[in-house]
C-alpha positions in Angstrom: -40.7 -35.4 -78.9 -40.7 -38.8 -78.9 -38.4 -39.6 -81.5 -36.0 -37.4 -79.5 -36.3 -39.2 -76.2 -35.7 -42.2 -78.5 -32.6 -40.8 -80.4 -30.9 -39.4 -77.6 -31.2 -42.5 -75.4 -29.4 -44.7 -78.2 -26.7 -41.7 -78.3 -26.5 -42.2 -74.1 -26.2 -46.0 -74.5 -23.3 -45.7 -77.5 -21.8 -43.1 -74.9 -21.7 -45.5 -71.7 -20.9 -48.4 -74.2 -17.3 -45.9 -75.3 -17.0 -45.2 -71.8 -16.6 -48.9 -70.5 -13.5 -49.1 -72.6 -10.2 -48.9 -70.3 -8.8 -45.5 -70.7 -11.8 -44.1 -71.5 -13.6 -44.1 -68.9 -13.8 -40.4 -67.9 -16.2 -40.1 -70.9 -18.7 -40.9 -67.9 -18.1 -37.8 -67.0 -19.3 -36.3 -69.6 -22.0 -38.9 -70.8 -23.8 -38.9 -67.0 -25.2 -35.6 -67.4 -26.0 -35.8 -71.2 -28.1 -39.1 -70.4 -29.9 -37.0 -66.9 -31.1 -34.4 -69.3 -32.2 -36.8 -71.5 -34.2 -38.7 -68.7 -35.9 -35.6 -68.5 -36.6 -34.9 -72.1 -38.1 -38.4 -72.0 -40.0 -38.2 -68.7 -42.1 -35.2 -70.0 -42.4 -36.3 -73.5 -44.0 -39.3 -71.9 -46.1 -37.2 -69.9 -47.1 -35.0 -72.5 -48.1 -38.0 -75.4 -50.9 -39.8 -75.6 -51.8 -43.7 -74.5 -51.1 -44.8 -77.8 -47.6 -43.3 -78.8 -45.7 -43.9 -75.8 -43.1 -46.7 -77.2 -40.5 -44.1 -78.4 -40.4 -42.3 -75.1 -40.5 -45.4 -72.8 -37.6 -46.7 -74.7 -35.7 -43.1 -74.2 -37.0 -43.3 -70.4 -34.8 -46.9 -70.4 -32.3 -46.1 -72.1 -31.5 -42.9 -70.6 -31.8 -44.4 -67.4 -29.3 -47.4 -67.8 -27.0 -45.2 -69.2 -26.7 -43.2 -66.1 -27.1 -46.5 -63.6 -24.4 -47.9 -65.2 -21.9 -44.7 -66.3 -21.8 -44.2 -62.4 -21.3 -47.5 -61.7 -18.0 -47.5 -64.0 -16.8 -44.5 -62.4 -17.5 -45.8 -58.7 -15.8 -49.1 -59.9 -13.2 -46.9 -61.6 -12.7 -45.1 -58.5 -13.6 -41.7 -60.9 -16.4 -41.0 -57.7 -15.1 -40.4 -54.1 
């Protein structure tokens, strides 16, 4: 589960990173809630792994979370969010 929350917060990052390119913006749209259900997958696999195997979801937590902080702060800059 870890390896998961890891993998798909590097695929939420690349997706913000594709959407802060001009005219492609509206990927946000797409990659927001891709990178919310991966926050999720990440919160409980942190909750669910022990003290000493926590790295690969912590990074997922980050990741995941940075990748929505900043998608909706292209779209608000964007004007893609009224």
């Amino acid at each position: 589960m870890q390896t998961l929350s890891l993998v798909w917060g590097i695929l939420a990052l690349v997706g913000m990173l594709v959407g802060m390119f001009p005219c492609l913006g509206a990927l946000n749209w797409l990659n927001i809630p891709f990178a919310l259900a991966g926050l999720v997958v990440s919160i409980i696999a942190l909750a669910t792994a022990g003290p000493s195997s926590r790295t690969g979801s912590i990074v997922g937590t980050t990741c995941c979370a940075i990748a929505t902080g900043l998608g909706l702060l292209r779209l608000a800059i964007g004007g893609g969010v009224l």
